[in-house]
N, C-alpha and C positions, 0 to 999 in steps of 0.2 A: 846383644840387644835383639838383633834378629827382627826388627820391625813390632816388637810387641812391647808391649807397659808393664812394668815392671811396676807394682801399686808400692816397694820398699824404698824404693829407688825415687818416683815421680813424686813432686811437686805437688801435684794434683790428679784426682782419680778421672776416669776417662767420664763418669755423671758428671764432675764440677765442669771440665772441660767444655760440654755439652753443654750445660747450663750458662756460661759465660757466650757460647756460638750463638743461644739464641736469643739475644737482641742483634744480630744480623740482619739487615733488610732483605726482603724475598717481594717477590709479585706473585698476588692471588689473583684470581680471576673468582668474585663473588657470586653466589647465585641468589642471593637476597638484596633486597634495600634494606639501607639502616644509616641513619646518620652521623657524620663523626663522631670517633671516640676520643676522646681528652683526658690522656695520658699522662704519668710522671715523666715518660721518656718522648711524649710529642705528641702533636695529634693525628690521629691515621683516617683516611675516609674523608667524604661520604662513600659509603661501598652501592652502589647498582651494577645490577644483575648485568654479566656478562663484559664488564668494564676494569681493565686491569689495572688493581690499583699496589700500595707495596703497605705492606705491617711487617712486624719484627719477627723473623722467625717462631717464635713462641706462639703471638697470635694467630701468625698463619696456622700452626699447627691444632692449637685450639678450633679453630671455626674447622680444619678440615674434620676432627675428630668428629663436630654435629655435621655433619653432611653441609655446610655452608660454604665452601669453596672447594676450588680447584688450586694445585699450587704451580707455579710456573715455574721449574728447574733453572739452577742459574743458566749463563750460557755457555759457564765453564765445564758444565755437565754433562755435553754434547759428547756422543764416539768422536765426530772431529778433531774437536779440540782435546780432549785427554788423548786423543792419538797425538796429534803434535807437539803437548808437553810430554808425554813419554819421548818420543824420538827426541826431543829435546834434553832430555834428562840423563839417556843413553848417550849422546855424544857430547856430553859436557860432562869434566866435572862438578861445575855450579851449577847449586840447584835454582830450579828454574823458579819467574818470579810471574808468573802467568797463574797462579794459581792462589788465593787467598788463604790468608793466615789461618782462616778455620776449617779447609775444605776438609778435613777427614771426620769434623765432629757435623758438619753440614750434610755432608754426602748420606752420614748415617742416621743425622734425623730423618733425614727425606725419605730415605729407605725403610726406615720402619715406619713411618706415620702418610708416605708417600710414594709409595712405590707405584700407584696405578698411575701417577699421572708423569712417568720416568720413559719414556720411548728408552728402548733396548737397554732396560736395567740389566739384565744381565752380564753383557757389555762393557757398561758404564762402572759398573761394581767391579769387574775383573780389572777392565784399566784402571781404575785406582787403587786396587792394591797393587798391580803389576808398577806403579810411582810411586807407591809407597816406600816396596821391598829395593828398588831402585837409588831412591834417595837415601834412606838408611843404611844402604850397602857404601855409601859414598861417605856419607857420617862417621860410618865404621873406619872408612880407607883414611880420612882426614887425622882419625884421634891416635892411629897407630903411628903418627908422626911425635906424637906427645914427647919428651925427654925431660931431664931433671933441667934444662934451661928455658923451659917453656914459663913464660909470665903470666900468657892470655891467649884465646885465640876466639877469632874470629870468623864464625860460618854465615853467610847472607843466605837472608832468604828460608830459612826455616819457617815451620807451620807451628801454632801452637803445640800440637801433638810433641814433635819434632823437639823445640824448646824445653818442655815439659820432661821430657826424657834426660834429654843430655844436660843442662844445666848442671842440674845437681852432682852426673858422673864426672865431669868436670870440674865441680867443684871439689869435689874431694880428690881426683887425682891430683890437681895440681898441688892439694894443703899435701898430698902425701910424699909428691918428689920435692915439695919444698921442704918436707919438715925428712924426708933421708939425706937431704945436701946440707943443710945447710942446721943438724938438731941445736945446735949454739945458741940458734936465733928465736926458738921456739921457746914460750912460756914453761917452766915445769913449777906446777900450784905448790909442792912441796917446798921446792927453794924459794919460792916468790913470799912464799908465809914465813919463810924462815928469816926474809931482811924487812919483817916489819918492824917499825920501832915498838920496842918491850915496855909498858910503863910496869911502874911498881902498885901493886894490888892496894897499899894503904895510902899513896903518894895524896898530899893535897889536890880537889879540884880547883883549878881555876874559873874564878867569878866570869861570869858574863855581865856585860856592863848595861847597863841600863838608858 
């Protein structure tokens, strides 16, 4: 896997991913008035000027596109803090739970639609993939336990992303050491067609009763 999306493989393409991240709540910091919007998913606002208020990621990103706000980075976005869930991530191998279900489709909205308002994006970008490549390598260490007696397993704490990947490789290894151990127990369409009852092509139909 190597930390990258496989689009044969995933569930979902890394746009759908994105598009489900952004009903996300974020804090704007508005440079207009305008009052509440009334929503299918809530009401957001009143927005005045220079008063931080929170919309869904989408709208944030909308009003940044017209020059209407500023966006307020989560505050898991900080060097700080992705330095202590990295160092966290490195001396565990549970992945760490300090970190939101969507931060890798979040970090990249921001960065492309928001990068001016990212104190040391460059930084912030590198430590997240440097937790990326971290937790994936632990993904990795996890599934090379797999055997043909594996039933299920269980990783806490993955990110969308994360989910999105390994599901599906999961699901099909285990249909595959289940169906080398045990082919007895596996459907085959051929013999399954073969015990269905035969009727006779001219045989009477039976009335349905009324």
């Amino acid at each position: 896997m190597a930390g990258q999306s496989n689009h044969e493989l995933s569930l979902f393409s890394a746009e759908e991913l994105e598009f489900i991240a952004e009903d996300e709540i974020v804090d704007i910091v508005p440079n207009l008035k305008m009052d509440p919007l009334c929503l299918i998913s809530g009401d957001f606002g009143p927005f005045t000027p220079q008063i931080v208020t929170q919309v869904p990621l989408w709208l944030a990103i909308a009003l940044k596109k017209r020059g209407k706000c500023s966006i307020v980075p989560p505050q898991w976005m900080s060097v700080e803090k992705l330095t202590q869930v990295l160092e966290a991530e490195r001396d565990s191998q549970e992945m760490s739970e300090h970190l939101p279900f969507h931060y890798v489709e979040i970090s990249r909205l921001l960065f492309d639609h928001a990068r001016d308002n990212i104190s040391d994006a460059y930084m912030v970008r590198s430590l997240i993939e440097d937790i990326r490549d971290v937790r994936f390598h632990k993904v990795e260490t996890d599934l090379e336990a797999f055997n043909g007696r594996t039933i299920a397993v269980k990783i806490k704490n993955l990110s969308a992303m994360e989910v999105n990947i390994v599901r599906p490789f999961i699901g099909r290894a285990l249909q595959a050491f289940y169906k080398h151990d045990s082919p007895d127990l596996i459907p085959d369409p051929e013999r399954v067609s073969d015990r269905r009852p035969q009727v006779a092509p001219n045989a009477p139909r039976r009335q349905l009763r009324r």
